[in-house]
KEKE-3310 file (N, C-alpha, C; in steps of 0.2 Angstrom, whole numbers, plus 5000, padded with zeros to 4 digits):
npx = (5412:5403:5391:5390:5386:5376:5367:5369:5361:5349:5346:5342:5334:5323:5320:5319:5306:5298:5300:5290:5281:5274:5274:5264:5255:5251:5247:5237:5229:5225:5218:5208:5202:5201:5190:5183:5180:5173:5161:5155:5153:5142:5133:5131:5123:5111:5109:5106:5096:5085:5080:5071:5061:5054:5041:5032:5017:5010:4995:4987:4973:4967:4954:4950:4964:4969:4964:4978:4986:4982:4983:4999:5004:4998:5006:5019:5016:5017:5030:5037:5031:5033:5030:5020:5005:4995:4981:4971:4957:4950:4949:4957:4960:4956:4967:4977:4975:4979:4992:4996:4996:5003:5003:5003:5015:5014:5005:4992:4985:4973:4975:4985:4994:4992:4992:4985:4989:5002:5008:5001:5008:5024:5023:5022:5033:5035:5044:5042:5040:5033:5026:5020:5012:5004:4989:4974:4956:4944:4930:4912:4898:4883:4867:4864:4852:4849:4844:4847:4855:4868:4879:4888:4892:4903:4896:4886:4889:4890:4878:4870:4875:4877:4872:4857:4846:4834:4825:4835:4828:4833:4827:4828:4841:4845:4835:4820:4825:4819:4807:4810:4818:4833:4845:4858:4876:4891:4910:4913:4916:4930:4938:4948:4946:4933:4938:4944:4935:4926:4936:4938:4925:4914:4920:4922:4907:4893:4889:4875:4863:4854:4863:4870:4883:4899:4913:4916:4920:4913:4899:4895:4894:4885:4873:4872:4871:4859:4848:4838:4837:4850:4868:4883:4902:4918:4933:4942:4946:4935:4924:4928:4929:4915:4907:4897:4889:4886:4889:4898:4898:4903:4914:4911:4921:4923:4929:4921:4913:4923:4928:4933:4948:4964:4971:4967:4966:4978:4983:4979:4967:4956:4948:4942:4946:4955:4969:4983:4988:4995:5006:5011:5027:5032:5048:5055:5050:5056:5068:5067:5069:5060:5050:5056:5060:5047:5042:5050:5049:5035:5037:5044:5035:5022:5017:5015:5005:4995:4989:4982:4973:4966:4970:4983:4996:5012:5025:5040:5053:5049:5046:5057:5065:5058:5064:5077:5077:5070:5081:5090:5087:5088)
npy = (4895:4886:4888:4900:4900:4892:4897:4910:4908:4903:4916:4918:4910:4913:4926:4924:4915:4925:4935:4929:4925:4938:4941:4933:4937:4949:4945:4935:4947:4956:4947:4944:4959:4959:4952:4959:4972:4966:4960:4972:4980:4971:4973:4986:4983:4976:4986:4998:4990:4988:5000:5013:5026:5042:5053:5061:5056:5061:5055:5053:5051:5039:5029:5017:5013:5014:5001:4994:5001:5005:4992:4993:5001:4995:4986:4991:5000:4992:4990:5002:5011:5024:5032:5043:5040:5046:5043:5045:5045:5055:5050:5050:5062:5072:5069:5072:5087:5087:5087:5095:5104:5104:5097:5085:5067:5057:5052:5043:5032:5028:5030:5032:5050:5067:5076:5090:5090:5086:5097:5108:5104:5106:5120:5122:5119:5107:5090:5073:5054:5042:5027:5010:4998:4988:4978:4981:4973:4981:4982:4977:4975:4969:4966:4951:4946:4950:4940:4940:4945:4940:4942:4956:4968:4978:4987:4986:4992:5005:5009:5007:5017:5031:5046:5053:5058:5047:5037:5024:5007:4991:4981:4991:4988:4975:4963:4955:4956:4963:4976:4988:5001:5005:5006:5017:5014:5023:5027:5045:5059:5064:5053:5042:5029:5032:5042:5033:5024:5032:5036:5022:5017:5026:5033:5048:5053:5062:5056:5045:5057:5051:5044:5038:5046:5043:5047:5037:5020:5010:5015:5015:5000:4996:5002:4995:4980:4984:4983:4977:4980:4987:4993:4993:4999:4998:4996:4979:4975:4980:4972:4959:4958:4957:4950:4940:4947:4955:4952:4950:4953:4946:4951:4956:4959:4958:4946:4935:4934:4939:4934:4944:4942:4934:4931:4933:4946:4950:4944:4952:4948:4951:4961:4979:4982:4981:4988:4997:5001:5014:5024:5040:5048:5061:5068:5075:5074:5063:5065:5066:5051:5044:5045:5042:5025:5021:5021:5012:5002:5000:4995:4983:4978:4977:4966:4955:4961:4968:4956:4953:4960:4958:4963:4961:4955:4963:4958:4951:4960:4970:4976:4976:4984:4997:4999:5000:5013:5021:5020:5029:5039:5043)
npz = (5208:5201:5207:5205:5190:5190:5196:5188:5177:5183:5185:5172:5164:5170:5168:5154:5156:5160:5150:5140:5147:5149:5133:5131:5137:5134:5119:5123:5127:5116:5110:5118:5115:5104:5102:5108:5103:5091:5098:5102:5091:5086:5094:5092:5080:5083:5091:5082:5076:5083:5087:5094:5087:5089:5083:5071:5057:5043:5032:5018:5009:4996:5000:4993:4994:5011:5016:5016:5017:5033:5038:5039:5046:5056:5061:5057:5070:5081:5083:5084:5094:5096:5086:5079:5070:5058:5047:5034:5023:5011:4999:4983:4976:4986:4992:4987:4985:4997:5000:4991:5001:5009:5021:5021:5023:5015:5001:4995:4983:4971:4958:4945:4946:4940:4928:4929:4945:4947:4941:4951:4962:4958:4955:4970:4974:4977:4981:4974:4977:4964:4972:4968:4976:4974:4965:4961:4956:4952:4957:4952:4962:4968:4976:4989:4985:4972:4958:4944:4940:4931:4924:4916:4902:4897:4888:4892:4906:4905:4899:4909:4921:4913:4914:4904:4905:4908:4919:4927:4923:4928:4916:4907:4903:4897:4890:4898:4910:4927:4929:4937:4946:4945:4959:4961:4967:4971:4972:4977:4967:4970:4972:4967:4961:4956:4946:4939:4934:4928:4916:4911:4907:4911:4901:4902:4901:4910:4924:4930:4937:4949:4954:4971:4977:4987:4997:5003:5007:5014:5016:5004:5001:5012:5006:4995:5000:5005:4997:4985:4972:4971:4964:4965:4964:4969:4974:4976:4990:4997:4992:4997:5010:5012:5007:5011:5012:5001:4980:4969:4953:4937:4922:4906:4895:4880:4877:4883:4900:4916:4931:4943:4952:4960:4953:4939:4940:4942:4931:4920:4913:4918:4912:4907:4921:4929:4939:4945:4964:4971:4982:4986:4989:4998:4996:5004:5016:5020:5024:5038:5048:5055:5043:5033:5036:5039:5027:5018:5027:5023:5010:5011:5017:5010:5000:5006:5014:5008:5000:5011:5015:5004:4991:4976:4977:4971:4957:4965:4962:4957:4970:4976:4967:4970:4982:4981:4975:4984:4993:4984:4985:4999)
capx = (5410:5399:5385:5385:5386:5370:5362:5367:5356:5343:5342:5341:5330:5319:5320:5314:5299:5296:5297:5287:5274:5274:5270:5256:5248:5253:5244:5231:5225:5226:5214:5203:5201:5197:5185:5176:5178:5168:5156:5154:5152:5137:5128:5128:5121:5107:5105:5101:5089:5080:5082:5066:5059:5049:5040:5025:5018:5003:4994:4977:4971:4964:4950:4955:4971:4967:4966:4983:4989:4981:4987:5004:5002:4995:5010:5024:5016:5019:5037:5038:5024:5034:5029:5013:5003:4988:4979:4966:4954:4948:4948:4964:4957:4957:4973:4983:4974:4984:4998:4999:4995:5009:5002:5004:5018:5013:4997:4988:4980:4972:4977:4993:4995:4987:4994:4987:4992:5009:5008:5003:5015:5030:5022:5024:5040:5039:5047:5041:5042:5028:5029:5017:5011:4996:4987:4966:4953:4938:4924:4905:4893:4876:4864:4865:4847:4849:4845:4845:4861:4875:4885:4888:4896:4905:4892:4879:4890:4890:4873:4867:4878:4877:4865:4854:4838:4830:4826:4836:4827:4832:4823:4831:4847:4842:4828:4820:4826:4813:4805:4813:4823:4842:4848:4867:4880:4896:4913:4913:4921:4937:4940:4953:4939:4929:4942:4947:4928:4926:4939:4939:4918:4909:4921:4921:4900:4892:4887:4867:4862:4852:4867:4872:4889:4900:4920:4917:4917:4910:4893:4893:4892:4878:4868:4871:4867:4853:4844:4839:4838:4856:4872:4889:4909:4924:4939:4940:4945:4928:4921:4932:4925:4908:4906:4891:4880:4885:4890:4903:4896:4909:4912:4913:4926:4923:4933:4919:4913:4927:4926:4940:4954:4970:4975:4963:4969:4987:4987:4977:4963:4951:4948:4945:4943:4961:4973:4987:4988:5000:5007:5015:5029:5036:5054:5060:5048:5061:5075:5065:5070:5056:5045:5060:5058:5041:5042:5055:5043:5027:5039:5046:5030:5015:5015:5011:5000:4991:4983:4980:4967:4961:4972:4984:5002:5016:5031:5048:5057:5046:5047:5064:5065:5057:5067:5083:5073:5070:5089:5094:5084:5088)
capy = (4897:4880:4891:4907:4899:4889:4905:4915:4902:4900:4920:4919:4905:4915:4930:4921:4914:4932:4937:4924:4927:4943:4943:4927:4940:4955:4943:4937:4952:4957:4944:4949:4967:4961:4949:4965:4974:4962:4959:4981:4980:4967:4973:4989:4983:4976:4993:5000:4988:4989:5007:5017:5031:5046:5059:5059:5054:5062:5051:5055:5050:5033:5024:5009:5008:5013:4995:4993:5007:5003:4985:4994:5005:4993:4983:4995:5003:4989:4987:5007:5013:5030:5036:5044:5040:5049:5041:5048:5044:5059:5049:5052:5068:5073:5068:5076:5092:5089:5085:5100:5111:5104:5095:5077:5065:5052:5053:5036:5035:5024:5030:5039:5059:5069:5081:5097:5088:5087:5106:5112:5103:5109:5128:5122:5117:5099:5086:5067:5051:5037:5018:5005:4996:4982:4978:4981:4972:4986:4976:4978:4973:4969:4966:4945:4943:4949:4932:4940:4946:4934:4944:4961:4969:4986:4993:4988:4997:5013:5011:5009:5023:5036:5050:5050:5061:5043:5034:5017:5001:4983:4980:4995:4986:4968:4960:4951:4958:4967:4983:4991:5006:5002:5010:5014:5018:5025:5033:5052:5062:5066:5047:5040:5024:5036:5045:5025:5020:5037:5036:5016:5013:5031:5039:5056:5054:5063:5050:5047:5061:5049:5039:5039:5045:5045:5044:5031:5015:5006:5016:5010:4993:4994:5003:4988:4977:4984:4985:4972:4983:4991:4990:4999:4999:5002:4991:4972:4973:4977:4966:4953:4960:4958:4943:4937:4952:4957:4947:4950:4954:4946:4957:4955:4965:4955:4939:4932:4937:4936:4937:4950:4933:4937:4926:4936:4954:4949:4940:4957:4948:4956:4970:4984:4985:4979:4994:4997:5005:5019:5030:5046:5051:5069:5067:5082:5071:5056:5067:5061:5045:5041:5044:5036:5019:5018:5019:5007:4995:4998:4992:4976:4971:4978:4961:4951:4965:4970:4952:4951:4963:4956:4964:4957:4959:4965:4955:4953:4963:4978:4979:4977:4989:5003:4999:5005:5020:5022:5021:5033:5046:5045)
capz = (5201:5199:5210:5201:5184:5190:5199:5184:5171:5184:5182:5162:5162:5176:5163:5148:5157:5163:5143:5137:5148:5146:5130:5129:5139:5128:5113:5122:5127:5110:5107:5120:5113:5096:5103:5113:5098:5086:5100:5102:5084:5086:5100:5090:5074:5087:5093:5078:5072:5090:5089:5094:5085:5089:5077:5067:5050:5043:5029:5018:5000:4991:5003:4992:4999:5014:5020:5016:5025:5039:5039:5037:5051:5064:5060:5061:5076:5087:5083:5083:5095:5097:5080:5078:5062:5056:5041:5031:5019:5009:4993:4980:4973:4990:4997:4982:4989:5006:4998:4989:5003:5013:5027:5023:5019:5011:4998:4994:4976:4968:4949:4943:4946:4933:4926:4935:4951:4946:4940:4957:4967:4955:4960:4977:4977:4982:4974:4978:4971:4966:4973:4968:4982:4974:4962:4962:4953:4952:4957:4951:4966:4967:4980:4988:4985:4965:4955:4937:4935:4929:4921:4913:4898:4897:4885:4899:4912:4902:4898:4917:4923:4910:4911:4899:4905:4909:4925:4923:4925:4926:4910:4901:4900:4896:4890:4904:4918:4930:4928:4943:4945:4946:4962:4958:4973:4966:4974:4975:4962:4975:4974:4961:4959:4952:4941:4936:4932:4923:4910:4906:4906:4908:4895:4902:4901:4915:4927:4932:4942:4953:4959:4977:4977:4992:4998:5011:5003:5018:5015:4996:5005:5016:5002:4992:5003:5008:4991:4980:4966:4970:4961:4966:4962:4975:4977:4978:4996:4999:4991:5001:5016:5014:5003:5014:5010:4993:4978:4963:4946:4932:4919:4899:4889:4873:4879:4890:4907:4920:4938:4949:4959:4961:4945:4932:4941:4942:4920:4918:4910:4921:4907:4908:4927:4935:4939:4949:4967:4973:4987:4983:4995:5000:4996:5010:5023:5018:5027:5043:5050:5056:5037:5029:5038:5040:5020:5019:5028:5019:5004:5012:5019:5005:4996:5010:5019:5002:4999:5019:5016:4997:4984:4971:4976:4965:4959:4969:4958:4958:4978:4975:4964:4972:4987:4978:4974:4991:4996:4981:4987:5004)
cpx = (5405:5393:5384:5384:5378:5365:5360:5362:5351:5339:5338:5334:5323:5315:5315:5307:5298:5292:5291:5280:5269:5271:5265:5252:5247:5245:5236:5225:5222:5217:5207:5200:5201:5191:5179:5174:5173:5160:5151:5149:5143:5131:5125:5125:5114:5103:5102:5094:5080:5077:5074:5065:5055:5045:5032:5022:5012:5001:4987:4978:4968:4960:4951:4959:4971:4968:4972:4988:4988:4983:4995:5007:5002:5003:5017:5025:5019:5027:5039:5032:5026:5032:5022:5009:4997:4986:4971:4962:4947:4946:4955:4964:4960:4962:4979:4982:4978:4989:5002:5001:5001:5009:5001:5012:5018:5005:4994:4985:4978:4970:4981:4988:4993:4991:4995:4991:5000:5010:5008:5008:5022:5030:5023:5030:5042:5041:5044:5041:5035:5031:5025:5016:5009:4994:4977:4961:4944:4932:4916:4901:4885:4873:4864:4858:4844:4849:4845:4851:4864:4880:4886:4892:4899:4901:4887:4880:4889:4883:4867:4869:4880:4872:4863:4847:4833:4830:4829:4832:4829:4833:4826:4840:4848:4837:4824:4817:4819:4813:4805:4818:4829:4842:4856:4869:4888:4902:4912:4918:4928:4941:4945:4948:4936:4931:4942:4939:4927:4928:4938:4931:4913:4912:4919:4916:4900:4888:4878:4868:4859:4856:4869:4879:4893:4908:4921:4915:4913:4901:4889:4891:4886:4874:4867:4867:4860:4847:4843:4838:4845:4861:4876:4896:4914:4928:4938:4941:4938:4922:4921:4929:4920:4904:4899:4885:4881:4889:4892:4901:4903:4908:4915:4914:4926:4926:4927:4916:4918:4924:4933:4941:4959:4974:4973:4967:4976:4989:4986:4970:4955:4950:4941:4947:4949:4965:4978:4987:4994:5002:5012:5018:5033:5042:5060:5057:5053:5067:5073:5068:5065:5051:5050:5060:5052:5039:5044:5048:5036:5030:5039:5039:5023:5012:5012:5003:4993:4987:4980:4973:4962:4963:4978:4992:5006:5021:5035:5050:5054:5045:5054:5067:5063:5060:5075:5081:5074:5077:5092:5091:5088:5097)
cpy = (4893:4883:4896:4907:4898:4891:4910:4913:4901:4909:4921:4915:4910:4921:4929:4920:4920:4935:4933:4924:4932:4945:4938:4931:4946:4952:4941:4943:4956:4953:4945:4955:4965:4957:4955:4970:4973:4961:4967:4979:4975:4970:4982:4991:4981:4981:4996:4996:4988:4995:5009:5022:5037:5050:5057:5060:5054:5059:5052:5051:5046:5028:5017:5006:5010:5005:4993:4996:5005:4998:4988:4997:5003:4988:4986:5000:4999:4985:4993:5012:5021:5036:5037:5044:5040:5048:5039:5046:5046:5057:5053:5058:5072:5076:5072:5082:5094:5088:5092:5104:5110:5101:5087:5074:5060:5053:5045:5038:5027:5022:5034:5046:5062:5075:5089:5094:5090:5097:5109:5108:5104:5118:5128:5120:5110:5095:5080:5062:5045:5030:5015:5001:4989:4983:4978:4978:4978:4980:4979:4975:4973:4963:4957:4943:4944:4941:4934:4941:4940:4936:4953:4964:4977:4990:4993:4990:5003:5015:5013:5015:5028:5040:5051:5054:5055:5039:5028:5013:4996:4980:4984:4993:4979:4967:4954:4952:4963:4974:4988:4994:5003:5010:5010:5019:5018:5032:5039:5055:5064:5059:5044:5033:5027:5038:5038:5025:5025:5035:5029:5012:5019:5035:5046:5057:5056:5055:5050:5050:5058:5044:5042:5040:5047:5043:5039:5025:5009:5008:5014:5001:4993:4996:4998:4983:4975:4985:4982:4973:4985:4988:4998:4998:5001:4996:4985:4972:4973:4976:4961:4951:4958:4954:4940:4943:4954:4952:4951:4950:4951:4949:4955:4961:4963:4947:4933:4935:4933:4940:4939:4942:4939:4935:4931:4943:4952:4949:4949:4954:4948:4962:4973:4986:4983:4986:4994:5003:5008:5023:5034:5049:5059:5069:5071:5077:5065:5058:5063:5055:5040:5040:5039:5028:5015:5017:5013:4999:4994:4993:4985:4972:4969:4971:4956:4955:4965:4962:4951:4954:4963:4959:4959:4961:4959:4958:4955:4959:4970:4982:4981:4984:4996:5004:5000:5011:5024:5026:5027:5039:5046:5046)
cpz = (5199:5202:5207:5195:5183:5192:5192:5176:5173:5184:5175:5161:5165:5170:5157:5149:5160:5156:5139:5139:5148:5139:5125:5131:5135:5120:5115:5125:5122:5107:5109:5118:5108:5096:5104:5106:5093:5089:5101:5096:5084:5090:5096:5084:5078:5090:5089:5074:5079:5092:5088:5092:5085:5084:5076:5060:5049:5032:5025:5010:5000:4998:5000:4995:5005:5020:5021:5021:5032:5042:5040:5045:5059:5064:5064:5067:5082:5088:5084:5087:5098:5092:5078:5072:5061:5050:5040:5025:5014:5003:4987:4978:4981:4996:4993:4984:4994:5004:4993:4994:5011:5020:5028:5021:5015:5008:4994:4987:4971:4958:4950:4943:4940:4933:4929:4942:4950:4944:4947:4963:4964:4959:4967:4979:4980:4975:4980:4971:4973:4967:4972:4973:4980:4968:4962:4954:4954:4954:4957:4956:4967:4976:4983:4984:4978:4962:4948:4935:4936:4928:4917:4909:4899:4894:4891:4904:4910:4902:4903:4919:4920:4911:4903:4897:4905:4916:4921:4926:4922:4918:4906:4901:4899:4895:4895:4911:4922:4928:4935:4943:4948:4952:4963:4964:4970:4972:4972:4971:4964:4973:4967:4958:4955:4946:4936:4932:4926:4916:4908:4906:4906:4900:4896:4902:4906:4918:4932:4938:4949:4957:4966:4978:4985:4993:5004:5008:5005:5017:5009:4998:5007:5011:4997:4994:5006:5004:4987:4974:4963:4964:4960:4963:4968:4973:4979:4986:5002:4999:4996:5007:5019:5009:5005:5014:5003:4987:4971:4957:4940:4924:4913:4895:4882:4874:4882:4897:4912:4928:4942:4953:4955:4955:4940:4934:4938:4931:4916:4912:4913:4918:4908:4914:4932:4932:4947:4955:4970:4980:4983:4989:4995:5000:5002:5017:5022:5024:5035:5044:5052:5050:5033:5029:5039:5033:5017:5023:5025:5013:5005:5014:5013:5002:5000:5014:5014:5000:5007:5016:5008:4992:4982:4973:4969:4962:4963:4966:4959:4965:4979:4971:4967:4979:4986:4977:4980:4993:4992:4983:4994:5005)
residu = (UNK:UNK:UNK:UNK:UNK:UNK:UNK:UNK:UNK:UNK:UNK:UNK:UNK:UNK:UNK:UNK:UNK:UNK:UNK:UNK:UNK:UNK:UNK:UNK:UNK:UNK:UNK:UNK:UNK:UNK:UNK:UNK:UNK:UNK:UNK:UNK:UNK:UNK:UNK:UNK:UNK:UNK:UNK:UNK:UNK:UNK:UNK:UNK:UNK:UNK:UNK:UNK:UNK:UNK:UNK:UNK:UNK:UNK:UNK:UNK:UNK:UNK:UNK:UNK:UNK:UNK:UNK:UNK:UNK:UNK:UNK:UNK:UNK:UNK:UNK:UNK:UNK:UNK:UNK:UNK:UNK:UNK:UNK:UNK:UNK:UNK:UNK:UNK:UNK:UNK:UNK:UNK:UNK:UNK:UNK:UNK:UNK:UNK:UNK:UNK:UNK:UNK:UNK:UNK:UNK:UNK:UNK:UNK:UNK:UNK:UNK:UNK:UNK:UNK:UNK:UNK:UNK:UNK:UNK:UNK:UNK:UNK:UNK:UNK:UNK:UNK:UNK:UNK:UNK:UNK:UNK:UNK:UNK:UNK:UNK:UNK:UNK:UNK:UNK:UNK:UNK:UNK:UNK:UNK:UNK:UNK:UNK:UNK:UNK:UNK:UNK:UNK:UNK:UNK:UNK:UNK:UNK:UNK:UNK:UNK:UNK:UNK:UNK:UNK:UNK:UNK:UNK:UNK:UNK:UNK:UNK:UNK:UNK:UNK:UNK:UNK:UNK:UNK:UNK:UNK:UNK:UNK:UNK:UNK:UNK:UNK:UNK:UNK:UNK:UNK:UNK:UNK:UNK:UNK:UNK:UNK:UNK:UNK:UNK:UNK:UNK:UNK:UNK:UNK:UNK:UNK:UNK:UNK:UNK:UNK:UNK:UNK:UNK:UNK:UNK:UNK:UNK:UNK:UNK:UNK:UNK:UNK:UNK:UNK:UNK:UNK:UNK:UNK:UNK:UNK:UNK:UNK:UNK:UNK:UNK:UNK:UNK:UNK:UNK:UNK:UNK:UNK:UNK:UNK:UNK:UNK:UNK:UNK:UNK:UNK:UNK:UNK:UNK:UNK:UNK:UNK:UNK:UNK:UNK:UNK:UNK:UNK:UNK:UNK:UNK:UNK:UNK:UNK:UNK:UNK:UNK:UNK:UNK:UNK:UNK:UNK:UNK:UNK:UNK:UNK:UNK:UNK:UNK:UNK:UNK:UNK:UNK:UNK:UNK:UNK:UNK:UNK:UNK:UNK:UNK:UNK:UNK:UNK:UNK:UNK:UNK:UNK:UNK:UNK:UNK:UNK:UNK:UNK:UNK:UNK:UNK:UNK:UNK:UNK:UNK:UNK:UNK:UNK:UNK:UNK:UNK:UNK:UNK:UNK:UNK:UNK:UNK:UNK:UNK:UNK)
# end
């Protein structure tokens, strides 16, 4: 009886450690499966930020910004070299043309939408929304080897640049100054620069018939430069650019003469001539994946990218802000 009592206890006991083990391994397999799960879970939050995308994203408007883009571009190519990006610079005028007519998604500007604009892409059926990208100092440039100018006032930009039925010289805008014909180099009328310059220093005046007008702002450059009589306008970035061949006029609105920095654009006491730059995006091209994130990053990165290449970034808040935007659309 004393053998099967201690047989029948040495099965119980045999039992127990049988259950017991049973289910340490019950639990910890348990905890292995929640481990694989957390680590699933990780490896595919990794895959989507790794994630490759195909397609392509066609881009036109504002020469200004332009630089940006580009900078935006070479960027998110080389973290996304699947995505094909074609970017244009027809000048704002231009690009809102292609934008109407359905063959871009994203349109560049370097002045808000005008009203017909907005009319003909209502008729066409698109919806889009605007983003602020930068901020631009307009900048008056003049020749390096100019030694007369100092400074200029808004009446003596009107009075250069206005037709008038007179050749301008020098002289007829200053007492002084030489008696040499002012050769003037000026975005083309496509160009939102142009639109800008127009409205806040021609005043809707026609503009002298003898100016050199052109949508390529690298051209406005070397005609600068290459003139010691010239004197052009385009975007500070190229200015920025080309500092060793031409040289930065500052410009009096009644305060003083100021010169275009990132301090005067930003306070806004670079008057009249600081103004805000734009893309306009295609709200239907958003449904893409690949327009959607390429948007997405020109926002996250524009402030850093936009003074890389010489403009005046935004606030936080406004990047931020238009990156809710972003998400509510999408």
């Amino acid at each position: 009886m004393k053998s099967l009592k201690y047989a029948g206890l040495t099965i119980m006991a045999g039992a127990v450690l049988a259950f017991t083990s049973a289910c340490g391994s019950s639990e910890t397999g348990n905890a292995s499966s929640g481990g694989s799960s957390e680590s699933a879970q990780s490896q595919q939050e990794t895959n989507e930020e790794n994630k490759q995308l195909q397609g392509e994203i066609n881009i036109d408007g504002s020469s200004t910004v332009y630089p940006i883009m580009e900078a935006v571009v070479e960027e998110f190519g080389m973290e996304q070299p699947g995505v094909k990006i074609s970017v244009a610079s027809s000048g704002t005028g231009g690009g809102f043309k292609a934008f109407v007519a359905g063959t871009t998604d994203l349109s560049n500007a370097s002045r808000p939408i005008k009203d017909e604009e907005k009319q003909k892409l209502e008729e066409a059926g698109i919806d889009y929304t605007e983003f602020k990208l930068a901020n631009d100092g307009l900048s008056v440039v003049i020749n390096k080897n100019n030694d007369w100018v100092d400074y200029l006032t808004v009446d003596e930009l009107k009075k250069m640049w206005v037709e008038d039925g007179t050749v301008k010289k020098w002289s007829d805008i200053r007492e002084g100054w030489p008696e040499e014909e002012i050769k003037l180099y000026s975005p083309g009328t496509d160009s939102g620069t142009y639109d800008y310059f127009d409205e806040v220093i021609l005043e809707d005046a026609p503009i002298a018939e003898k100016a050199m007008l052109s949508e390529d702002d690298n051209i406005l450059v070397q005609g600068v430069a290459g003139d010691k009589n010239a004197v052009g306008y385009f975007g500070y970035a190229y200015y920025a650019e080309n500092k060793d061949t031409i040289r930065v006029v500052p410009i009096d609105s009644g305060n003083g003469p100021v010169e275009p920095t990132n301090e005067t654009v930003e306070s806004g006491e670079y008057a009249p001539l600081s103004r805000p730059l734009f893309t306009y995006v295609k709200n239907d091209s958003l449904e893409k994946e690949e327009v959607y994130e390429f948007v997405k990053y020109t926002l996250e990165n524009a402030a850093v990218l936009s003074e890389d290449v010489g403009y005046v970034k935004l606030k936080d808040e406004e990047y931020e802000k238009a990156l809710k935007t972003l998400d509510e659309i999408k």
